[in-house]
BANUKOL-894196 format. One record per residue (C-alpha): x, y, z; residue number from 1. Coordinates in Angstrom, 2 decimals, padded with zeros to 5 digits. Layout:
[atom [X; Y; Z]; NUM];
...
//
This chain:
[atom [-042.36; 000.68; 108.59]; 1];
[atom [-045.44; -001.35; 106.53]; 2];
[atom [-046.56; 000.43; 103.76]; 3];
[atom [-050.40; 000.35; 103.72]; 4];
[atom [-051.64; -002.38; 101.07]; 5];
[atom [-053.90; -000.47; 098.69]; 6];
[atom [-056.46; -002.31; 096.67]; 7];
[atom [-055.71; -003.00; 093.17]; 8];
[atom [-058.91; -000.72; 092.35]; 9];
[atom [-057.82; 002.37; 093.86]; 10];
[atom [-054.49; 002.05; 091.83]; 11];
[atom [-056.15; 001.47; 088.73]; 12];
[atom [-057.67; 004.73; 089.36]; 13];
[atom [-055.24; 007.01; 090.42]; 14];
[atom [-053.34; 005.80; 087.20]; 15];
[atom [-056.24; 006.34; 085.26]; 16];
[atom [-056.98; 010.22; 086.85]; 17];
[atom [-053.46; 011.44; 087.08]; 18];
[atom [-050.60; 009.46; 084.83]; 19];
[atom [-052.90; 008.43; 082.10]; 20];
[atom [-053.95; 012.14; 080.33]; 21];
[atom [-050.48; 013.13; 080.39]; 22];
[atom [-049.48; 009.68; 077.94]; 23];
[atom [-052.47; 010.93; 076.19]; 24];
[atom [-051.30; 014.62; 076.03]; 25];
[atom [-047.86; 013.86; 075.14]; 26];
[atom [-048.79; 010.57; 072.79]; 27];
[atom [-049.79; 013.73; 070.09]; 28];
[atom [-047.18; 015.60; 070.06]; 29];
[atom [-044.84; 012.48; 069.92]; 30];
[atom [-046.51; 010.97; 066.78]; 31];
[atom [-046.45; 014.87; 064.92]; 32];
[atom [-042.56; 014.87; 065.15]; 33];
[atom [-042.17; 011.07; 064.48]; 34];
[atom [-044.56; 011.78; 061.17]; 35];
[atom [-042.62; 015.30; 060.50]; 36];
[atom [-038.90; 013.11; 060.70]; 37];
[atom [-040.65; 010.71; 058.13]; 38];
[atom [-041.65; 013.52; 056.40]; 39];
[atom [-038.58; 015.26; 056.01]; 40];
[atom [-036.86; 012.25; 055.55]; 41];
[atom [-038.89; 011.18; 052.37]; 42];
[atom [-038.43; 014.61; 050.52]; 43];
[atom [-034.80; 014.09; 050.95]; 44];
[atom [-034.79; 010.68; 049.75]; 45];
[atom [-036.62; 011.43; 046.53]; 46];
[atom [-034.73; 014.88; 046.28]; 47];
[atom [-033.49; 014.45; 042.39]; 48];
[atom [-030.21; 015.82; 041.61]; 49];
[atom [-030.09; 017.75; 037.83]; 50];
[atom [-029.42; 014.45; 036.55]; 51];
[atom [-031.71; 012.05; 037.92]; 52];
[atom [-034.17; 014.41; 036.74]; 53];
[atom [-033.24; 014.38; 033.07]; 54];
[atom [-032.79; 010.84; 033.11]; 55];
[atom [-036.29; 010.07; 034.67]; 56];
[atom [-037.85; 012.69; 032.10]; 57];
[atom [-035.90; 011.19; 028.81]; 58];
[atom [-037.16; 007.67; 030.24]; 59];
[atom [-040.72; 008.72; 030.79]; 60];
[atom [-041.36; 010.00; 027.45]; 61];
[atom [-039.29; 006.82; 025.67]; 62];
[atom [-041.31; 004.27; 028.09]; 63];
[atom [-044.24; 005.83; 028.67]; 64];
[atom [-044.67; 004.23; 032.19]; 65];
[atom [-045.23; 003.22; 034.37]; 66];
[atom [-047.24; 000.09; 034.13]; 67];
[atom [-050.64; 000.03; 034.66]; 68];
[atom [-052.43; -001.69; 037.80]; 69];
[atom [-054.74; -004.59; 035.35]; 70];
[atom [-054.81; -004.81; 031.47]; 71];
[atom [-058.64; -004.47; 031.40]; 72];
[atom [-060.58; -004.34; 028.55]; 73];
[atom [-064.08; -003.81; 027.18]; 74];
[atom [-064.21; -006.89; 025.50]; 75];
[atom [-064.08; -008.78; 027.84]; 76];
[atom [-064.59; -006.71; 031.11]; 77];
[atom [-063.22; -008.32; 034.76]; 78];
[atom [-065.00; -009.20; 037.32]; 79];
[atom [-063.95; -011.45; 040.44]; 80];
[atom [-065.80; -014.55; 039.58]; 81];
[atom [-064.53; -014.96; 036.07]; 82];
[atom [-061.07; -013.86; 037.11]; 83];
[atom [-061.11; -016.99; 039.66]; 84];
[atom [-062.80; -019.06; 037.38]; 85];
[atom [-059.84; -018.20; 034.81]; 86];
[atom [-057.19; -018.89; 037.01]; 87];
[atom [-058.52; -022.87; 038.00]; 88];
[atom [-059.13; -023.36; 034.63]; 89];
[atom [-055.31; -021.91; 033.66]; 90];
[atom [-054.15; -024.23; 036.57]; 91];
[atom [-056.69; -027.08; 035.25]; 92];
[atom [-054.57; -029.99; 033.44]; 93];
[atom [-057.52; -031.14; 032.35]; 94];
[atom [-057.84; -028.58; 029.14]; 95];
[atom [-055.12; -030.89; 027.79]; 96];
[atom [-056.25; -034.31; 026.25]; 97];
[atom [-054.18; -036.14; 028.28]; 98];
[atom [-054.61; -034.64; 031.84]; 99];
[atom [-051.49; -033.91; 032.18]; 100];
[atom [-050.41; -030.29; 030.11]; 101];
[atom [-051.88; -027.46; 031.58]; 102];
[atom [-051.77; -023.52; 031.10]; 103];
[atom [-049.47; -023.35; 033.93]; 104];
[atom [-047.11; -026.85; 032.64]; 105];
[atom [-045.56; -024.27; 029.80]; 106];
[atom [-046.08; -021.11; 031.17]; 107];
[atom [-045.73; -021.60; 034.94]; 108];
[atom [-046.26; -018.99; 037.12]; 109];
[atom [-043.54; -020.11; 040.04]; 110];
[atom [-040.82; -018.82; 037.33]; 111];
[atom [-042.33; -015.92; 036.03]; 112];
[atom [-045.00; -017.09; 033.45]; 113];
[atom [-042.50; -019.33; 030.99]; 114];
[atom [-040.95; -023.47; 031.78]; 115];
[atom [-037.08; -021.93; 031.18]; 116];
[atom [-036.99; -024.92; 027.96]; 117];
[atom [-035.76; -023.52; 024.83]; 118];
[atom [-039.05; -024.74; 023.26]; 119];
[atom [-042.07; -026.22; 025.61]; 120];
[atom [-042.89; -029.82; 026.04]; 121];
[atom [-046.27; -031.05; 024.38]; 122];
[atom [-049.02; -034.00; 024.08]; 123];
[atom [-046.76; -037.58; 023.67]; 124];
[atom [-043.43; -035.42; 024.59]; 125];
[atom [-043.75; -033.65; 021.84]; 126];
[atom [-041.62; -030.13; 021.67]; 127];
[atom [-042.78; -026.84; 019.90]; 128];
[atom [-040.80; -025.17; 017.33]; 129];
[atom [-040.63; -022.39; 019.53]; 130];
[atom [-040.12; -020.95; 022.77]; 131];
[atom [-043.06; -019.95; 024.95]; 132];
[atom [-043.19; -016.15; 025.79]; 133];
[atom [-044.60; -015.24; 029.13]; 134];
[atom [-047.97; -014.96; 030.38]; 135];
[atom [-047.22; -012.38; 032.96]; 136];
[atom [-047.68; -008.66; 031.07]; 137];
[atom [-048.89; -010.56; 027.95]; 138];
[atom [-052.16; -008.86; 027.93]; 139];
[atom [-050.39; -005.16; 027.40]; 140];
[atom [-048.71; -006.97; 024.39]; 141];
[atom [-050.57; -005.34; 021.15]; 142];
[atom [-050.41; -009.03; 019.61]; 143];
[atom [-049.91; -012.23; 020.59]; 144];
[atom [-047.45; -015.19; 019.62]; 145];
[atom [-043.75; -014.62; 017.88]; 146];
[atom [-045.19; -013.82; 014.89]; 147];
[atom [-048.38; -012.11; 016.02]; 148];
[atom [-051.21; -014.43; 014.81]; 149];
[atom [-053.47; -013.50; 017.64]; 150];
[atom [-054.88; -010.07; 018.21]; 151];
[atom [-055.17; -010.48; 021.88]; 152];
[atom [-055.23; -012.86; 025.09]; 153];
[atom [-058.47; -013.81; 024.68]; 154];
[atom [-058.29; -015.05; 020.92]; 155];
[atom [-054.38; -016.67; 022.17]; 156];
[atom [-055.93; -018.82; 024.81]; 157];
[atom [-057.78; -020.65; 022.48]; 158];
[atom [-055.24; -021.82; 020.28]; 159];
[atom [-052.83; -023.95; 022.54]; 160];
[atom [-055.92; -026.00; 023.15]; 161];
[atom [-056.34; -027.40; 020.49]; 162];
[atom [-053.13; -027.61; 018.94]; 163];
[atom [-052.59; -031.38; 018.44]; 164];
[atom [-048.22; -030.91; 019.52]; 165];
[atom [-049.29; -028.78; 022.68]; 166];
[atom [-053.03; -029.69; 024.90]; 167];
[atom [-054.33; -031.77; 021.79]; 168];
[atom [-058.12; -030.99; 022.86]; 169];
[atom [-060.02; -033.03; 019.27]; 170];
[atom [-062.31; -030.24; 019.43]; 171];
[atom [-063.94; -027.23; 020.71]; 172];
[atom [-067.17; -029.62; 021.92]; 173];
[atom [-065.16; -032.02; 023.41]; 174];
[atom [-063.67; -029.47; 026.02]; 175];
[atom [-067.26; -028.02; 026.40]; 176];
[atom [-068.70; -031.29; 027.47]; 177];
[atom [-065.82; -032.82; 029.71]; 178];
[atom [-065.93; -029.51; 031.57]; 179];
[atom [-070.02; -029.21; 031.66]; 180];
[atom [-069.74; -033.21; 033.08]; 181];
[atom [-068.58; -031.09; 036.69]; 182];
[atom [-071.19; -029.21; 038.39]; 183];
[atom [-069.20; -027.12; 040.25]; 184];
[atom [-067.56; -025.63; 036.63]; 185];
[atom [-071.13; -025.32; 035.76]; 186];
[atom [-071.80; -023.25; 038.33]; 187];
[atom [-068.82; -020.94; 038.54]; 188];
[atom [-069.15; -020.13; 034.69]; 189];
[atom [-072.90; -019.10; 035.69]; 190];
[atom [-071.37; -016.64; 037.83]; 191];
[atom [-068.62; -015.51; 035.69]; 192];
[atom [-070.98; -014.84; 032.15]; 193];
[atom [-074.17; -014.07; 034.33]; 194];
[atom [-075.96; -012.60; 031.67]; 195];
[atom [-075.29; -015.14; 029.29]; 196];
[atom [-078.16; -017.85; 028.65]; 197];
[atom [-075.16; -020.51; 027.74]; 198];
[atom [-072.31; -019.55; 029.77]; 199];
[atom [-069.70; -022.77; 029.40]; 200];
[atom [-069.00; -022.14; 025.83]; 201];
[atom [-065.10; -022.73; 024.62]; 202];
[atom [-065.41; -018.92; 023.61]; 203];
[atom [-066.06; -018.19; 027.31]; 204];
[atom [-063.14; -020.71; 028.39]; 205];
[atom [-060.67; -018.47; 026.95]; 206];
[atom [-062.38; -015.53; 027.92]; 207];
[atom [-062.00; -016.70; 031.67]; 208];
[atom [-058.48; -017.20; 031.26]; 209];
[atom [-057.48; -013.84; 029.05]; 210];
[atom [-059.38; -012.28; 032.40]; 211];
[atom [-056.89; -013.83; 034.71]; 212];
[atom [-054.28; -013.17; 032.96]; 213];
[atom [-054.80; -009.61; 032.44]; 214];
[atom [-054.52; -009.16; 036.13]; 215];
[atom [-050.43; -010.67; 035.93]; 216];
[atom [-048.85; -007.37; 035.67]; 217];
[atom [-045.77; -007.24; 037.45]; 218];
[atom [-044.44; -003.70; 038.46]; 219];
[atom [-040.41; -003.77; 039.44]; 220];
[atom [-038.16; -000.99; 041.32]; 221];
[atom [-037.64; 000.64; 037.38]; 222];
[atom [-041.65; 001.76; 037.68]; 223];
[atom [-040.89; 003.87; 041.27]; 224];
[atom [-037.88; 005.26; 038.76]; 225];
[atom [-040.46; 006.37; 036.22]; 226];
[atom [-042.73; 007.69; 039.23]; 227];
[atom [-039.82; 009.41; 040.18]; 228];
[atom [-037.77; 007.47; 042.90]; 229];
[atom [-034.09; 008.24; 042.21]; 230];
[atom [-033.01; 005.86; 044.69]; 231];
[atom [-034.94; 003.03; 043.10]; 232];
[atom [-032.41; 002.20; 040.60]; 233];
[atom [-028.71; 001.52; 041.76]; 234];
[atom [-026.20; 003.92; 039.86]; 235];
[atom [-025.14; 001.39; 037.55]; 236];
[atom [-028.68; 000.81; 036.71]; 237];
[atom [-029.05; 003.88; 035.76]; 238];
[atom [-025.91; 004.17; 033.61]; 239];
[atom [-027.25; 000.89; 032.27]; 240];
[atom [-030.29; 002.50; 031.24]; 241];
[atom [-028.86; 005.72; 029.99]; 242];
[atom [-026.56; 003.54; 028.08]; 243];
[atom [-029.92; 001.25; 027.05]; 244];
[atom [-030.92; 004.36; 025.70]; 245];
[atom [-027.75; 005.85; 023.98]; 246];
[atom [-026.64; 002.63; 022.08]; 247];
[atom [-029.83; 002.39; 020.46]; 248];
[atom [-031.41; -000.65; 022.09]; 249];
[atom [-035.01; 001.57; 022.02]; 250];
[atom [-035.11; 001.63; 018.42]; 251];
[atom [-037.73; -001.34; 019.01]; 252];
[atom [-037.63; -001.68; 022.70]; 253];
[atom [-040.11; 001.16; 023.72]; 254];
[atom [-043.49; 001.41; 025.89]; 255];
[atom [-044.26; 000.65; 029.38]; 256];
[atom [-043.27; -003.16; 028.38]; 257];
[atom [-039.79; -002.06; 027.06]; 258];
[atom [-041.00; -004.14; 023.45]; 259];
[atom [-044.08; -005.92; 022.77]; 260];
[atom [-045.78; -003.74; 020.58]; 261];
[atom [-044.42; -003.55; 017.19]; 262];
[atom [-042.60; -006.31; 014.55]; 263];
[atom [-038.73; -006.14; 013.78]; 264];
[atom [-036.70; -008.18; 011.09]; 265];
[atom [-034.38; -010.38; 013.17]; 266];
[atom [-031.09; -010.15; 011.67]; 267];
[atom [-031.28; -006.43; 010.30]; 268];
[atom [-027.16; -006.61; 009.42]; 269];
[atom [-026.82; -010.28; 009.94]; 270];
[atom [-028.32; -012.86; 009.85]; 271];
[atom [-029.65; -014.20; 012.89]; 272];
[atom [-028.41; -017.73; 012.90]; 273];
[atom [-025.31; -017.46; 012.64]; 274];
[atom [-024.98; -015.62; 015.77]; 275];
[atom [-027.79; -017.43; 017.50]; 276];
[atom [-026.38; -020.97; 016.29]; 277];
[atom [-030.04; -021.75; 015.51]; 278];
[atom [-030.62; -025.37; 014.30]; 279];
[atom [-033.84; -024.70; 012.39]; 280];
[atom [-034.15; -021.42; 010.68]; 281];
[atom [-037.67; -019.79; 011.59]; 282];
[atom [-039.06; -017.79; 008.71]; 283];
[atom [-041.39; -015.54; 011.02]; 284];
[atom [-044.21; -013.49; 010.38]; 285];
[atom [-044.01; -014.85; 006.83]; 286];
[atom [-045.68; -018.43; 007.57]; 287];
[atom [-048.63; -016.25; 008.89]; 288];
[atom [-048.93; -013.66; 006.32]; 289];
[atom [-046.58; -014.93; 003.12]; 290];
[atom [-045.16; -011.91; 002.68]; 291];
[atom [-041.96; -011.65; 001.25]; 292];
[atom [-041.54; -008.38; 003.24]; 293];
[atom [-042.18; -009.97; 006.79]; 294];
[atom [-039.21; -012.54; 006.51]; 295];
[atom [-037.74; -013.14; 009.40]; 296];
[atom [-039.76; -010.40; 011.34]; 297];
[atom [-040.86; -011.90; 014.51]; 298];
[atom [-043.20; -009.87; 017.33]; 299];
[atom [-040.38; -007.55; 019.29]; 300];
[atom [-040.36; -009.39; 022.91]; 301];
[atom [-041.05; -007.59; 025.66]; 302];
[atom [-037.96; -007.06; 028.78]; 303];
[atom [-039.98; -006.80; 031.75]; 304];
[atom [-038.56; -010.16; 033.83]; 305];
[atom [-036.00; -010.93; 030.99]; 306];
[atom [-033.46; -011.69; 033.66]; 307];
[atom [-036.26; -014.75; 034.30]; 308];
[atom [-037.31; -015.80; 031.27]; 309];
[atom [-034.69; -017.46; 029.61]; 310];
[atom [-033.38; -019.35; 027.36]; 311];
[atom [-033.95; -016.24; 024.85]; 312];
[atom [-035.25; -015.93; 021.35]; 313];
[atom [-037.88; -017.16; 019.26]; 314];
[atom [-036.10; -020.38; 019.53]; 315];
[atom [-034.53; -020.32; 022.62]; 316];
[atom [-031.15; -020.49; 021.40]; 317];
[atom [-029.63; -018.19; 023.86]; 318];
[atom [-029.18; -019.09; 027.99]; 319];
[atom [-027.46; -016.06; 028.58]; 320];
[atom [-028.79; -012.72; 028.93]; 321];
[atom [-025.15; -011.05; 028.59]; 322];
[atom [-024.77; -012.84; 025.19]; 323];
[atom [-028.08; -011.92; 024.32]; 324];
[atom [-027.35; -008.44; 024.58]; 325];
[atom [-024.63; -008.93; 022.55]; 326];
[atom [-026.38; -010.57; 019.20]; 327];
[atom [-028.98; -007.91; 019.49]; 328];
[atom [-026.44; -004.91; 019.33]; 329];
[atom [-024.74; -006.86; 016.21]; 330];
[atom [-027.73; -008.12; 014.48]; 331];
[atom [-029.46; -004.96; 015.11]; 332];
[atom [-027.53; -002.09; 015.34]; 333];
[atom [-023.92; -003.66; 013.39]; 334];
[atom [-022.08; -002.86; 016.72]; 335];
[atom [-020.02; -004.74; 018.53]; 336];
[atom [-020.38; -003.35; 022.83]; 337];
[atom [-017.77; -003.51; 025.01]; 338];
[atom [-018.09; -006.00; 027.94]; 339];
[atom [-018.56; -003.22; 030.78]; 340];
[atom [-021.05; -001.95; 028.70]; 341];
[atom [-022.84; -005.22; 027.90]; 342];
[atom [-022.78; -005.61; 032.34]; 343];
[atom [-024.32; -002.03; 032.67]; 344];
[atom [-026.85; -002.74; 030.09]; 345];
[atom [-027.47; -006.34; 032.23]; 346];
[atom [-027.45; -004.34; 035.68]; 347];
[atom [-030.21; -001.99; 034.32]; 348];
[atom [-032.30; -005.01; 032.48]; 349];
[atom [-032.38; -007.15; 035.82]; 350];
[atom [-034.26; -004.03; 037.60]; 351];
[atom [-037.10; -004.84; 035.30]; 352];
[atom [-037.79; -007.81; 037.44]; 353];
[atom [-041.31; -007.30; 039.23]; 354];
[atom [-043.52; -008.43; 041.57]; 355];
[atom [-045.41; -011.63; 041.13]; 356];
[atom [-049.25; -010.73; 042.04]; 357];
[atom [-049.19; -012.95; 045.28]; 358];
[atom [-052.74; -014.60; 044.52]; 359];
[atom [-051.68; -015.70; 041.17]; 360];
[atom [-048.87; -017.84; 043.16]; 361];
[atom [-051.77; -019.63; 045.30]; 362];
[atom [-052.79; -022.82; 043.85]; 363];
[atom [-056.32; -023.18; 043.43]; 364];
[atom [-058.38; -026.29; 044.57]; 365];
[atom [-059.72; -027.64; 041.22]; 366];
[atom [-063.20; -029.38; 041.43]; 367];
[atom [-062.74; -033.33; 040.82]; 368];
[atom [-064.85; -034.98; 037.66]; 369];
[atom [-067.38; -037.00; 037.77]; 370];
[atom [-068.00; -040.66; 036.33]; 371];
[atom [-069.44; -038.83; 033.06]; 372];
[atom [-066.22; -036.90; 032.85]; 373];
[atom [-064.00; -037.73; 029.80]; 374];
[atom [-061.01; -039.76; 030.76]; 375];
[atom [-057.78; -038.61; 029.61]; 376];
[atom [-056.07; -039.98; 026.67]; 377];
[atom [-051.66; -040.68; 026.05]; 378];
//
């Protein structure tokens, strides 16, 4: 027998009339007990046993965390523009007199705001006497530089500049003019200083780039701990932490950066050289302030991405973060840690690796200069 050939029409419609309201009815009551499993399933995950919960209570009130979203401030409030206009000009190799060093050349982005050189290369190959901290979480940091000379981002980004060993700009007017010499920078500092009457001013140039960088913050899995994720850190992590904690490490290690926010002698029972094998010894803080008191006291680093940011110290003496760990405990605390304790200690300090912001890793398209632009100089 030939079944009759119905048009496609009248199927559409019977499908439509009978079989379709019942997917609708049952499409409901489907998603409630898919979104009840999840449900359930998440408050079992983050279920804390008694001691997960201590441990994320002791480590909230020692760290204070987590870490905020953007290090904004009133000085210097963000807005989209300016944060753009600070990231070209951080990526900009023109801020350097020879067009070649940029904000990115020591403290590149790619691997996690620093060049991994124990001290960064400058203008005619020049090298610094000292290593280059990280950009990313810098503007949490209550000072800037090892030994603290700059009260924030936006007075640091003014200084590498002109430093005649790192971007060896002549002058503050110099920069002005070879960036005013491209209308496009012309026009994006008119949007990022709107209310200003003079907007490209070298003042504003490090402005723009404190704003972008106060939008680097990089939470890691250690911030869901804090927030109360027991199953964010592994359970050597944690013993690593609790151990962190215990041998004495947060002393000067404290706050939502785990350091950055107070200055420490370096070599409290020893000096620090002769476990650092240092070839130049680094008087600190003193060469800022000359005080005989602040010898040796350098800005306590902070540990969020220290599993990145090597080679380690003021000087970068140090490639490894075990040994690290290590000179700090005997320079610091005159004890010597066993080596499972120096891996647990390790195990928890690699969780503080974050997240990248994943615009900051897009490289702008930088305007090109103009015939009246300043050429660069070797």
């Amino acid at each position: 027998m030939t079944l009759p050939a119905y048009p496609a029409r009248w199927i559409q419609g019977l499908l439509t009339a009978t079989i379709l309201p019942w997917v609708i009815t049952l499409a409901p009551a489907c998603q409630t007990k898919t979104q009840k499993q999840q449900e359930d399933k998440d408050k079992q995950a983050v279920r804390l046993s008694p001691e997960d919960s201590a441990l994320i209570a002791r480590a909230r009130a020692i760290f204070r965390g987590p870490l905020p979203k953007v290090a904004d401030t009133p000085g210097n409030p963000l807005n989209p523009a300016k944060i753009q206009l600070g990231k070209m000009l951080y990526f900009d190799p023109r801020l350097s007199k020879s067009g070649f060093i940029s904000c990115n050349s020591c403290h590149n982005l790619a691997s996690f705001g620093v060049d991994n050189l124990p001290t960064s290369i400058g203008h005619r190959w020049q090298t610094g006497p000292r290593n280059a901290p990280t950009t990313l979480n810098a503007a949490l940091h209550t000072s800037q530089f090892w030994d603290g000379r700059a009260k924030d981002v936006e007075e640091q980004a003014e200084k590498p500049i002109l430093n005649p060993i790192e971007m060896a700009i002549p002058n503050e007017e110099f920069l002005v003019e070879r960036l005013r010499s491209i209308p496009e920078y012309r026009e994006l500092f008119k949007k990022a200083f709107p209310n200003e009457d003079t907007p490209l001013t070298y003042k504003n140039i490090a402005r723009a780039i404190a704003a972008f960088e106060r939008t680097l913050i990089t939470p890691s899995r250690f911030d869901r701990f804090l927030e109360g994720d027991p199953n964010a850190l592994t359970p050597e992590e944690k013993r690593g932490l609790k151990l962190f904690m215990d041998v004495g490490c947060i002393t000067c290690h404290t706050g939502p950066l785990l350091g950055g926010n107070m200055f420490q002698k370096f070599g409290l029972f020893r000096n620090y050289w002769e476990l650092t094998g240092s070839t130049r010894i680094d008087s600190g803080r003193y060469s800022v302030t000359r005080n005989e008191a602040e010898l040796f006291v350098f800005k306590v680093p902070s540990l969020r991405n220290v599993a990145q940011t090597y080679p380690y110290f003021h000087d970068g003496s140090v490639w490894s973060l075990e040994r690290a760990v290590e000179i700090m405990a005997e320079a610091q605390l005159n004890k010597k840690l066993s080596p499972d304790t120096v891996r647990a200690i390790v195990a928890f300090l690699k969780s503080l690796t974050g997240e990248i912001p994943e615009d900051a890793l897009r490289l702008p398209v930088l305007p090109p200069s103009t015939e009246t632009t300043s050429r660069p100089e070797i």
